[in-house]
C-alpha angles and dihedrals in degrees: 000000000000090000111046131005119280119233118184118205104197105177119215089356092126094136091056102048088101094060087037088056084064096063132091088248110126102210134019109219103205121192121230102271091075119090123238102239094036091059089048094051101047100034100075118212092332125135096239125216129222139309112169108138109248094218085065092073093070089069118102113275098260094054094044089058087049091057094048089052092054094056102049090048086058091054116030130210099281117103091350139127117188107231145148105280074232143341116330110233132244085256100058104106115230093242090062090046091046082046085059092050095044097044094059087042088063102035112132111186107242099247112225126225125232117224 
């Protein structure tokens, strides 16, 4: 741990992200069955990992895009680090995997308007 940051991938631990928060750990990878805003709230103060569902990568490229999208604008740019939810799968064809990549490359957060 002294030498390079320590990230924990827990997988389906969801009901233990808040005493995970409370270790040295310097990231917390979640996989994709963890919401968004649940993993905010009970995380702490912690740079959260994933969680985008693997499954999700045989879709056809513009969906797959879609679905990237959607998860950057849940959980924002701050203390997070786009990322699979868990391992991608032998399938899955390179081009799916590049679209991933290159979906969270061009992301722009919507900008929302104040009234």
């Amino acid at each position: 741990r002294p030498h390079a940051p320590v990230i924990l991938f827990p997988k389906g631990s969801w009901y233990a992200l808040n005493d995970l928060s409370d270790t040295s750990c310097a990231a917390i990878g979640i996989d994709w069955t963890i919401d968004a805003a649940y993993a905010r709230k009970n995380a702490g103060n912690k740079t959260l990992q994933g969680n985008f569902d693997p499954s999700h990568l045989s879709l056809p490229i513009p969906q797959i895009k879609k679905e990237v999208y959607k998860m950057l604008d849940e959980f924002g740019s701050h203390r997070y680090i786009a990322n699979l939810g868990h391992g991608i799968t032998p399938d899955v064809p390179v081009d799916n995997a590049r679209a991933f990549v290159d979906a969270v490359k061009e992301y722009e957060p919507v900008k929302k308007l104040i009234n």
